[in-house]
Backbone as CSV, one residue per row, in Angstrom:
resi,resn,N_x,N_y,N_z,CA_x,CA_y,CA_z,C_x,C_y,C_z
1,UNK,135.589,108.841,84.982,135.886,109.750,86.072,134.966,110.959,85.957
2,UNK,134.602,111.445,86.921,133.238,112.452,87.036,133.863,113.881,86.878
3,UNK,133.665,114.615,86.016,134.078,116.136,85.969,133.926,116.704,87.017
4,UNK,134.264,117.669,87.553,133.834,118.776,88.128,132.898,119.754,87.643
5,UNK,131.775,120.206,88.672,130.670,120.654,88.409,131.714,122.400,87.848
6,UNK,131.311,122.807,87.270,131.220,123.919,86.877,130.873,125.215,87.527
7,UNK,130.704,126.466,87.544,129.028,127.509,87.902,128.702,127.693,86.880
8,UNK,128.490,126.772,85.575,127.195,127.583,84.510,126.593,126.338,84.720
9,UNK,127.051,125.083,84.878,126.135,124.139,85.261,125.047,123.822,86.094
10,UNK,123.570,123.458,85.667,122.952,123.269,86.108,122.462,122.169,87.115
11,UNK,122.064,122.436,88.528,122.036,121.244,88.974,120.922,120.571,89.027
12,UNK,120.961,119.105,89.355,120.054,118.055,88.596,118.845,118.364,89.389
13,UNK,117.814,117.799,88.752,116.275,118.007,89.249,116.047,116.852,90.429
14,UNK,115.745,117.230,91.208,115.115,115.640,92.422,114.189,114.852,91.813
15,UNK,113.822,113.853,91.853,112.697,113.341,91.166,111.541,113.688,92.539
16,UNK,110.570,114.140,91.223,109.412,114.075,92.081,109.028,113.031,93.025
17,UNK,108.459,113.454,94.030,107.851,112.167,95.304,106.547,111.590,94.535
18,UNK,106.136,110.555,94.264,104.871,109.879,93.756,104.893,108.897,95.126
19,UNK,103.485,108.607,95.530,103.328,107.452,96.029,102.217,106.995,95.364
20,UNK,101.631,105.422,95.349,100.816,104.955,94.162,99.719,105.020,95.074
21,UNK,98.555,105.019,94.316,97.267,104.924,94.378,96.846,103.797,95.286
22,UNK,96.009,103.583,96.123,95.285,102.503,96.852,93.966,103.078,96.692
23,UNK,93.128,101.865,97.571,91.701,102.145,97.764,91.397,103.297,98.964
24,UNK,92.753,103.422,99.841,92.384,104.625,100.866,92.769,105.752,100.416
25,UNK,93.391,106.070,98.875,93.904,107.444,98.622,93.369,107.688,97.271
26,UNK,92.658,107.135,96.220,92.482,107.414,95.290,91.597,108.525,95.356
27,UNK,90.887,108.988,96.089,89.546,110.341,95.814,90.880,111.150,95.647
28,UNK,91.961,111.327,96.648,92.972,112.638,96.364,93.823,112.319,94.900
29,UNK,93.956,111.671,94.011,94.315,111.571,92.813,93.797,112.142,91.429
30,UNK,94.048,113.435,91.747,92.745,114.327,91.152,93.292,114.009,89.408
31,UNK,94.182,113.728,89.466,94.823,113.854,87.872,94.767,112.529,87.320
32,UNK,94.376,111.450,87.915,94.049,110.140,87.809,94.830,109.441,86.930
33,UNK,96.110,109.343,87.392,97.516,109.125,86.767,97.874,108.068,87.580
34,UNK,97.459,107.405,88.585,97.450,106.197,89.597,98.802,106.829,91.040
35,UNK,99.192,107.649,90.522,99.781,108.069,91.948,99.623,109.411,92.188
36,UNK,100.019,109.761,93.806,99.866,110.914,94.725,100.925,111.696,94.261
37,UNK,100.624,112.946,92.979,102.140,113.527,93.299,102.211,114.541,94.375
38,UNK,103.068,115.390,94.661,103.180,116.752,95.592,101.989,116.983,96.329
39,UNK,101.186,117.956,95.520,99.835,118.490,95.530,99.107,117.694,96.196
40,UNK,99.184,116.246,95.875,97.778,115.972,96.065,97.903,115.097,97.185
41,UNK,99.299,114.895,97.906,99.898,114.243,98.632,99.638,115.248,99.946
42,UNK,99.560,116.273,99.756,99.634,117.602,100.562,98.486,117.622,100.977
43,UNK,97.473,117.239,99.914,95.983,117.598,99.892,95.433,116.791,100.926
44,UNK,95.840,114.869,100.541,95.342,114.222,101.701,96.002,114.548,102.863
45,UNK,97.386,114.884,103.594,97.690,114.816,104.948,96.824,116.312,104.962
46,UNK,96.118,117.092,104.732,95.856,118.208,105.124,94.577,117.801,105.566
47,UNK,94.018,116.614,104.917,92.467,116.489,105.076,92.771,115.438,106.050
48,UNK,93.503,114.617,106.278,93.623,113.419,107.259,93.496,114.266,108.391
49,UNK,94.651,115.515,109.013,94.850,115.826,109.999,93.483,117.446,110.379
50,UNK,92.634,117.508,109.166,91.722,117.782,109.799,90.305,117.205,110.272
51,UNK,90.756,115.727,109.805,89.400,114.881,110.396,90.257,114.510,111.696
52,UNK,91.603,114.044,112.234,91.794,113.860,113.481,91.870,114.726,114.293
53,UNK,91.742,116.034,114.127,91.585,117.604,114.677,89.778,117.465,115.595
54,UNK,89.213,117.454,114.261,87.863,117.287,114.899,87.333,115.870,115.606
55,UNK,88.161,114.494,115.167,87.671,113.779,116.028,88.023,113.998,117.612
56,UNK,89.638,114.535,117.927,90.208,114.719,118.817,88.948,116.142,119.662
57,UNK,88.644,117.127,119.034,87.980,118.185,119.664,86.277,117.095,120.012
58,UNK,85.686,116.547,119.347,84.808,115.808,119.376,85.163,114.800,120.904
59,UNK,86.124,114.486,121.029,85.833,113.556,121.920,86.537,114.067,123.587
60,UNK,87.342,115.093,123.302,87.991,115.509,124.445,87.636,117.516,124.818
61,UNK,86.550,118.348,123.901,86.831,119.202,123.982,85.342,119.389,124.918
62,UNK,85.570,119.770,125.943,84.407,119.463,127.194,83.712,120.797,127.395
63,UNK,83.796,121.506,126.802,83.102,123.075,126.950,83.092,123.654,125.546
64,UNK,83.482,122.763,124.488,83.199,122.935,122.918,83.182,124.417,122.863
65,UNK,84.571,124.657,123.023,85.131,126.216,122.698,85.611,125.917,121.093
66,UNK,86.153,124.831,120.383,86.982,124.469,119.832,88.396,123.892,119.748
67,UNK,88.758,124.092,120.742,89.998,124.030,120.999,90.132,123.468,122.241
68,UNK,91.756,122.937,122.905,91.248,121.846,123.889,92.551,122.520,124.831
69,UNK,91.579,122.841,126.103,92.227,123.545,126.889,93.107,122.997,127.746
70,UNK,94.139,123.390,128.329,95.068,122.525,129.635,94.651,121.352,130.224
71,UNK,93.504,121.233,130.541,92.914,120.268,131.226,92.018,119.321,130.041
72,UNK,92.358,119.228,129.058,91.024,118.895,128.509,92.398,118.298,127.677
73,UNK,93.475,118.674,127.389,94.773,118.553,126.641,95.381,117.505,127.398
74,UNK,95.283,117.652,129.064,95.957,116.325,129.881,95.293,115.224,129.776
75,UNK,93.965,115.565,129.578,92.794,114.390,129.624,93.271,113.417,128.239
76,UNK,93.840,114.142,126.985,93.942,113.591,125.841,95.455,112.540,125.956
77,UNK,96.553,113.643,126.561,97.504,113.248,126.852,97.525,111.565,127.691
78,UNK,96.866,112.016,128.779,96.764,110.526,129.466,96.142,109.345,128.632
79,UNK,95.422,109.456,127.961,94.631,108.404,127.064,95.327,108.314,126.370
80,UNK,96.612,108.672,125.511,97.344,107.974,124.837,98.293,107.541,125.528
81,UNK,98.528,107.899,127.102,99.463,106.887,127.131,99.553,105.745,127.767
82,UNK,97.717,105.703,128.148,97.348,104.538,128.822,97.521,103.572,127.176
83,UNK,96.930,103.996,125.924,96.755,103.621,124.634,98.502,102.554,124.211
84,UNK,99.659,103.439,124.693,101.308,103.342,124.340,101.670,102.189,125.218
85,UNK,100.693,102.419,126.349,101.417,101.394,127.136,100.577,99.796,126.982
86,UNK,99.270,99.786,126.547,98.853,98.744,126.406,99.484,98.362,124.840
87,UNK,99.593,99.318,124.294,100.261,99.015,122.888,101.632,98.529,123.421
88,UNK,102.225,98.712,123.922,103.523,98.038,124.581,103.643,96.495,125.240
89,UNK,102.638,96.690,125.709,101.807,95.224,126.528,102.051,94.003,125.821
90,UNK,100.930,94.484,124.598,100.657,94.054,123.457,102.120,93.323,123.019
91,UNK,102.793,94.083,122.299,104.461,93.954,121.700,104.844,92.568,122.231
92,UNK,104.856,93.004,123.815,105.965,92.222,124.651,105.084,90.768,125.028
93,UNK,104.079,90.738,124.936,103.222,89.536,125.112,103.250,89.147,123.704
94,UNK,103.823,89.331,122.514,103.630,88.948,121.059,105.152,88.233,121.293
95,UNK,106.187,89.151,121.595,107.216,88.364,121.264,107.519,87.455,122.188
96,UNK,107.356,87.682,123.304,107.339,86.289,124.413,106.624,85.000,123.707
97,UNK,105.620,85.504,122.959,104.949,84.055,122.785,105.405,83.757,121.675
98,UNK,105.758,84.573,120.441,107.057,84.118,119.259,108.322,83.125,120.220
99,UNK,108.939,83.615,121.339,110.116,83.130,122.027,109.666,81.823,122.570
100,UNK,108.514,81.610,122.881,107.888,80.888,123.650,108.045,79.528,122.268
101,UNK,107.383,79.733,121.284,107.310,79.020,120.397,108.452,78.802,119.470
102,UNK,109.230,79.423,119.583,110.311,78.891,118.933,111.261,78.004,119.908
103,UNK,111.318,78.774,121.209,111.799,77.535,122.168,111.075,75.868,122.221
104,UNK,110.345,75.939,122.195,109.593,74.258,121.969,109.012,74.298,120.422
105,UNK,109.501,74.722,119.678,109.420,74.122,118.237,110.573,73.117,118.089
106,UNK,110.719,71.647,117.543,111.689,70.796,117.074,112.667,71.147,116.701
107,UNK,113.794,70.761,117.006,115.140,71.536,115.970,115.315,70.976,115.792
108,UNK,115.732,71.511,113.938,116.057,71.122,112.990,117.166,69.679,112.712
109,UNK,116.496,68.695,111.931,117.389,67.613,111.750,118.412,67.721,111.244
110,UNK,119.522,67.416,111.771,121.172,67.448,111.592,120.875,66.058,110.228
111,UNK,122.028,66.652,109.277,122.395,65.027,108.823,122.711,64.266,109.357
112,UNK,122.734,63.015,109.513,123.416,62.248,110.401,124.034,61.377,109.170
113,UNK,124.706,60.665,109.365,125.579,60.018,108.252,125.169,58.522,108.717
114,UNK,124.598,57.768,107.912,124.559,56.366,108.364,125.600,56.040,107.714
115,UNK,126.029,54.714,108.623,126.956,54.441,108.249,126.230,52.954,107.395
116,UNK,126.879,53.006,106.683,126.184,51.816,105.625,127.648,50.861,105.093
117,UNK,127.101,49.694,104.673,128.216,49.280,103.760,128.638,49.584,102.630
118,UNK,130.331,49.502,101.918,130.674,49.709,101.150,130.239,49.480,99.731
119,UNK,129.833,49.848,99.032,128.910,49.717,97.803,129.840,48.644,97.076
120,UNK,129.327,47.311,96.489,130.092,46.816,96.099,129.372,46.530,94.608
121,UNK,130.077,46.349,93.270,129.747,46.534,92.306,129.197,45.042,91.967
């Protein structure tokens, strides 16, 4: 049966977040311990979301102020959701044709019981 916590008791530590090492995250594994702890977990989404910052200003920022203005922001907006909806497309033409194929795949053989004669010794 579990005590009751106390107030001089200390409460328990979280375990640290690790995620393990791959070939797309090892440069951020600065301590080369095979996983991402905190830090360095921080380090890559900081660097991921400033290479999609500049690809995004790179491809939609039309007067290369830096930054992507109302119109230049709808322009981005619409392209993902022409992007959501063919990605949707996609989905529903995958599982139709999963449905498709499992409807005319064979089903499965039932036992059938022959009936045979009595085994005689």
């Amino acid at each position: 049966m579990p005590t009751p916590a106390s107030a001089g008791d200390a409460p328990e530590k979280c375990a640290v977040k690790t995620i393990p090492v791959s070939h797309r995250n090892e440069q951020y594994d600065l301590n080369k311990d095979g996983k991402l702890d905190e830090q360095e977990h921080a380090a890559m989404k900081a660097d991921r979301a400033a290479k999609r910052q500049a690809r995004l200003l790179a491809k939609y920022d039309a007067n290369k102020n830096g930054t992507l203005d109302v119109d230049e922001q709808a322009k981005c907006d619409a392209d993902r959701a022409v992007r959501r909806e063919k990605a949707k497309e996609r989905r529903k033409a995958k599982a139709a044709e999963k449905a498709a194929a499992a409807a005319t795949a064979p089903a499965p053989e039932e036992d059938e019981e022959e009936e045979t004669e009595p085994h005689k010794p």
